[in-house]
C-alpha positions in Angstrom: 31.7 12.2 -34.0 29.2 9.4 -33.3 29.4 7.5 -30.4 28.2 3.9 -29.4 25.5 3.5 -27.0 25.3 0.9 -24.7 23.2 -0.6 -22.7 25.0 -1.4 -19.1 23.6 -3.8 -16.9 24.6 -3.0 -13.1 26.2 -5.4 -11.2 24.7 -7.2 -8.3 25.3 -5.9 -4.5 27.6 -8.0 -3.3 26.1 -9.9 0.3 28.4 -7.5 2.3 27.8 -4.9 0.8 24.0 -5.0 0.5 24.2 -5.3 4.6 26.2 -2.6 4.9 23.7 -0.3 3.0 20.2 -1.6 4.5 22.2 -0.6 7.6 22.7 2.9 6.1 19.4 3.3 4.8 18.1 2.3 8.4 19.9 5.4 10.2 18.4 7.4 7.4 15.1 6.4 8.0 15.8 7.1 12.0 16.9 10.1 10.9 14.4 11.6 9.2 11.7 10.3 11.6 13.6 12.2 14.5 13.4 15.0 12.9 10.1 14.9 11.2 7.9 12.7 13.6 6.4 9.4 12.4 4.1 10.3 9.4 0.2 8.8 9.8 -0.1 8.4 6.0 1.5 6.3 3.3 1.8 9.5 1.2 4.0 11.2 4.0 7.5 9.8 2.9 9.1 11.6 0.0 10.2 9.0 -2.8 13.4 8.4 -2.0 13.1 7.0 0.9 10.4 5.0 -0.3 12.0 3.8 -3.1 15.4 3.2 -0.4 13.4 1.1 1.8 12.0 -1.0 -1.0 15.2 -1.9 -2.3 17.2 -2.6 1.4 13.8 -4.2 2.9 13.8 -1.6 5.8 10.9 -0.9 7.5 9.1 2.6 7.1 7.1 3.3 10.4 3.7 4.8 10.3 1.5 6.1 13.4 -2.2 4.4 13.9 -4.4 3.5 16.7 -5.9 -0.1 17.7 -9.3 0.1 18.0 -9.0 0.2 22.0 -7.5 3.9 21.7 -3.9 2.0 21.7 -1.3 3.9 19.6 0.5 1.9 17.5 3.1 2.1 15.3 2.8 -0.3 12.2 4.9 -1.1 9.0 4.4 1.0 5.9 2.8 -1.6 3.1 3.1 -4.4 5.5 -0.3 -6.4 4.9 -0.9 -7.1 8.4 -0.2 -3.2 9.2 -2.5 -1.7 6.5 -5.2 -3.4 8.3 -4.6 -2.0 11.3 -4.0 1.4 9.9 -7.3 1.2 7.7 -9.5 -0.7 10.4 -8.2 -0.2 13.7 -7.6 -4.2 14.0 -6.3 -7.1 12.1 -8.6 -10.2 12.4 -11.4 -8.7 14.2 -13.3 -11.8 15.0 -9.8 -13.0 16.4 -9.5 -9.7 18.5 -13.0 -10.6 19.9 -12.3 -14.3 21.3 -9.8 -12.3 22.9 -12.3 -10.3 24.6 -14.4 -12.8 25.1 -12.2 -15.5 26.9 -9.2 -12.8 28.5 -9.9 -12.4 32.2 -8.1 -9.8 34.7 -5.1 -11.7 36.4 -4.3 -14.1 33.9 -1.2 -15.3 32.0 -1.1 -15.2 28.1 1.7 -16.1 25.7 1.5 -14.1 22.0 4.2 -16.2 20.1 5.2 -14.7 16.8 3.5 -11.2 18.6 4.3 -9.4 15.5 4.4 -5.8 16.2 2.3 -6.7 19.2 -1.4 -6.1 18.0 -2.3 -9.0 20.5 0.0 -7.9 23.1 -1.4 -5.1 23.1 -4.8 -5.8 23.1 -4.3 -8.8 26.2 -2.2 -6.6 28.1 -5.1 -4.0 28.7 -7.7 -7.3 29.4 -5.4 -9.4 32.1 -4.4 -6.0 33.4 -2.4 -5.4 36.0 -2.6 -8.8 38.3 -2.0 -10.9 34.9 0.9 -10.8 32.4 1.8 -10.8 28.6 4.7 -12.9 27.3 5.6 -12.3 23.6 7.7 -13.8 21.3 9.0 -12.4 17.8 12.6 -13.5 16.7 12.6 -11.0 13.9 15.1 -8.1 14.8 13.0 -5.2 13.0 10.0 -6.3 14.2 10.2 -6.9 17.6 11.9 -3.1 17.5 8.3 -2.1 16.8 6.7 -4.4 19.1 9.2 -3.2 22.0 8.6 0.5 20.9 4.8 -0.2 20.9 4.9 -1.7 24.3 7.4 1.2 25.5 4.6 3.6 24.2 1.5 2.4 26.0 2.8 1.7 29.3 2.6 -1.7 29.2 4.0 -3.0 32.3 2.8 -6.2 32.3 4.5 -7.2 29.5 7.9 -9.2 28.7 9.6 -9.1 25.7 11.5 -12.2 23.9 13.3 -11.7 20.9 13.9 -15.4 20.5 11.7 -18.2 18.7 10.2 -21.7 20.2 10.8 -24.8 18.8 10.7 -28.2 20.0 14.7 -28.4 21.0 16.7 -25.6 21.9 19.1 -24.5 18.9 20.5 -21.6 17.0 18.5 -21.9 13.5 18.1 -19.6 10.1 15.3 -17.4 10.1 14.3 -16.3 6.9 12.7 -12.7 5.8 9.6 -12.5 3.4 9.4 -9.0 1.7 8.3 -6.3 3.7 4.9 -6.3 2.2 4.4 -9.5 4.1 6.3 -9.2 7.2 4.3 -11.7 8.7 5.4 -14.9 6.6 8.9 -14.9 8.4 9.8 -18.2 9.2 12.2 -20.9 10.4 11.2 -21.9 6.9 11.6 -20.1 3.5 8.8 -18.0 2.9 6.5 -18.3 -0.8 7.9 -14.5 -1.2 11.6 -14.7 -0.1 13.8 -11.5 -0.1 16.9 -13.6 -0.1 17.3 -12.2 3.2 18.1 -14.6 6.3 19.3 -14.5 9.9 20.5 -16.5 13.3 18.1 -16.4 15.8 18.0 -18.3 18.8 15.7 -20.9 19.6 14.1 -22.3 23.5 11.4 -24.9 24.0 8.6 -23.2 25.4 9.0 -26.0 28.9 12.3 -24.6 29.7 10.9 -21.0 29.1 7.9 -21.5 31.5 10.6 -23.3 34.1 12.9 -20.3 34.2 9.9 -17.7 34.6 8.8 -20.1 37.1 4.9 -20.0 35.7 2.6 -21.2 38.1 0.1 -21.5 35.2 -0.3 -19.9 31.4 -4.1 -19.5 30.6 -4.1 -18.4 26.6 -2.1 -19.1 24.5 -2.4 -17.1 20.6 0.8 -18.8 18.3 1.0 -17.8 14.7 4.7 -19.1 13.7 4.1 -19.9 9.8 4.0 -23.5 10.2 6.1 -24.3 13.1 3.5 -24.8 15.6 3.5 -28.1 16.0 7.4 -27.9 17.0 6.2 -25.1 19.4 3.3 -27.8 20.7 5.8 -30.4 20.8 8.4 -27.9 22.6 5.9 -27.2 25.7 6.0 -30.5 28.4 3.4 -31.1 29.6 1.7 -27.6 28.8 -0.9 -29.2 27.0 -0.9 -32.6 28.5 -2.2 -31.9 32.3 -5.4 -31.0 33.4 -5.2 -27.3 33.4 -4.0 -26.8 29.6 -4.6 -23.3 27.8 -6.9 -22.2 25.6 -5.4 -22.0 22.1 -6.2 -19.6 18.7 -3.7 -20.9 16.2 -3.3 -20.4 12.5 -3.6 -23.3 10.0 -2.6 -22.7 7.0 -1.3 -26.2 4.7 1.2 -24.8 2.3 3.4 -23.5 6.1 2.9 -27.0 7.5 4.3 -28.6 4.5 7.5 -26.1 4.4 8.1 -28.4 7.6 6.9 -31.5 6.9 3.7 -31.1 8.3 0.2 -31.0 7.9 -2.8 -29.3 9.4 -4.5 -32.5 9.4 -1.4 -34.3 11.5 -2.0 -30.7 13.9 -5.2 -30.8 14.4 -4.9 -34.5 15.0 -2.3 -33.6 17.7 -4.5 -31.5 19.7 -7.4 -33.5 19.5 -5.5 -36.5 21.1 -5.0 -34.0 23.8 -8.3 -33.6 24.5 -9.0 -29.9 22.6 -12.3 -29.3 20.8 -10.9 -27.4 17.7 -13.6 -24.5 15.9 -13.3 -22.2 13.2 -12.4 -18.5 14.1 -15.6 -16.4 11.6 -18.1 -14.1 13.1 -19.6 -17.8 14.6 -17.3 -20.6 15.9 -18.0 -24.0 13.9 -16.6 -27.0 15.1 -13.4 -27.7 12.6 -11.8 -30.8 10.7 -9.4 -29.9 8.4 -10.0 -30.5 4.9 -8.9 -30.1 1.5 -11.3 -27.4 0.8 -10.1 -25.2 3.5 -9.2 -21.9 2.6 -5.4 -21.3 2.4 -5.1 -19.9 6.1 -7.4 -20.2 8.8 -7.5 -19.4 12.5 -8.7 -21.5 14.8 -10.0 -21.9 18.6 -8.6 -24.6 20.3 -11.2 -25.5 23.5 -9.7 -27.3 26.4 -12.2 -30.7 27.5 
């Protein structure tokens, strides 16, 4: 008897039911760290759950150390991670403005923190007379950046799982894959997962009011184009006489996913009297141009 094959094609996950696996697949993934430890290497984590955590966009933790003797606990195949696991840091010459201009007894705001390799890092140089504020609206992430925090001790550090924009709103937040973690935005991502979610949004004035801070010192925001919505969100933070120094990333194709440009940025903080430079191993005084490189970092000097 012969018999037919076919070729089936499976049917798509419905919305609801795609949820209600990457939520299974999570407590898996909890599981199996529980009971086995968070793994230092990629090659750790059996296939399965590899392949499971590809498919659902879950996050696979990973143990590493900053290269202050932090521990840290990054995202498996995360860009931003893999440096930190392979190098200690990510954006070394950024981590050593941080150094250089981070004085005990200050106050710094990390918005978009990540998994808090500059909270981290500015919580140990403000110490304990100064304070960390930290800002990361994605749900998985800021569960790493709170666990990181939790693990270090860091006392002088609050936690907001809530984005800054220029009005206060409740806006979609859309996920990039989770080799890119860091290209989440208010804005849909180059590499979109299809994936989005509500996350609540305060200008950065009101948020200073409430915490009634006297004065914020530094200021590191890297929000994938929303910055100038942040900027425009903070009174008269960067208006008065004792404005913060700022290390921002400019990067054109993000401005434009909000109708932006870096040129109409950096022209906003120049009007404000800030001398803007180029983040390398040497600062040079920056313009933005064409020929910039598709993401920079930058130092924004107050005059």
């Amino acid at each position: 008897m012969m018999r037919t094959m076919l070729k089936v094609t499976p049917r798509p996950i419905k919305r609801g039911a795609r949820r209600a696996l990457r939520t299974a697949v999570q407590a898996w993934i909890k599981g199996r760290t529980t009971v086995f430890g968070i793994p230092t290497s990629d090659s750790s984590y059996d296939t399965l759950t590899v392949k499971l955590a590809k498919e659902f966009d879950c996050r696979l933790p990973l143990r590493a150390r900053l290269g202050n003797g932090m521990t840290v606990r990054v995202a498996r195949g995360d860009y931003i991670s893999e440096h930190i696991l392979a190098h200690g840091y990510y954006e070394p010459d950024t981590v050593a403005l941080f150094h250089r201009y981070l004085k005990p007894g200050m106050t710094v705001l990390d918005i978009g923190a990540h998994i808090g390799q500059y909270t981290m890092v500015a919580s140990l140089l403000v110490g304990t007379s100064g304070h960390v504020h930290s800002f990361e609206p994605d749900p998985d992430t800021f569960a790493l950046l709170r666990r990181n925090c939790r693990d270090n001790g860091l006392g002088n550090v609050t936690l907001n799982a809530l984005a800054l924009t220029e009005a206060p709103t409740i806006q979609t937040f859309y996920f990039s894959y989770g080799e890119d973690i860091g290209s989440n935005s208010l804005a849909e991502p180059r590499f979109f997962s299809g994936r989005t979610a509500q996350v609540q949004c305060i200008r950065l004035a009101d948020y200073i009011r409430t915490r009634n801070l006297d004065r914020v010192h530094f200021v590191k925001m890297d929000v994938e184009g929303a910055e100038l919505g942040v900027l425009r969100g903070g009174g008269d933070l960067f208006e008065g006489t004792a404005r913060p120094i700022l290390v921002m990333e400019f990067e054109e194709e993000r401005q434009r996913a909000f109708g932006q440009s870096c040129a109409t940025l950096g022209a906003w903080l120049t009007a404000r009297g800030y001398r803007l430079f180029r983040i390398g191993p040497e600062l040079t005084p920056y313009r933005p141009s064409a020929s910039d490189p598709r993401s920079l970092n930058i130092l924004g000097l107050p005059e």
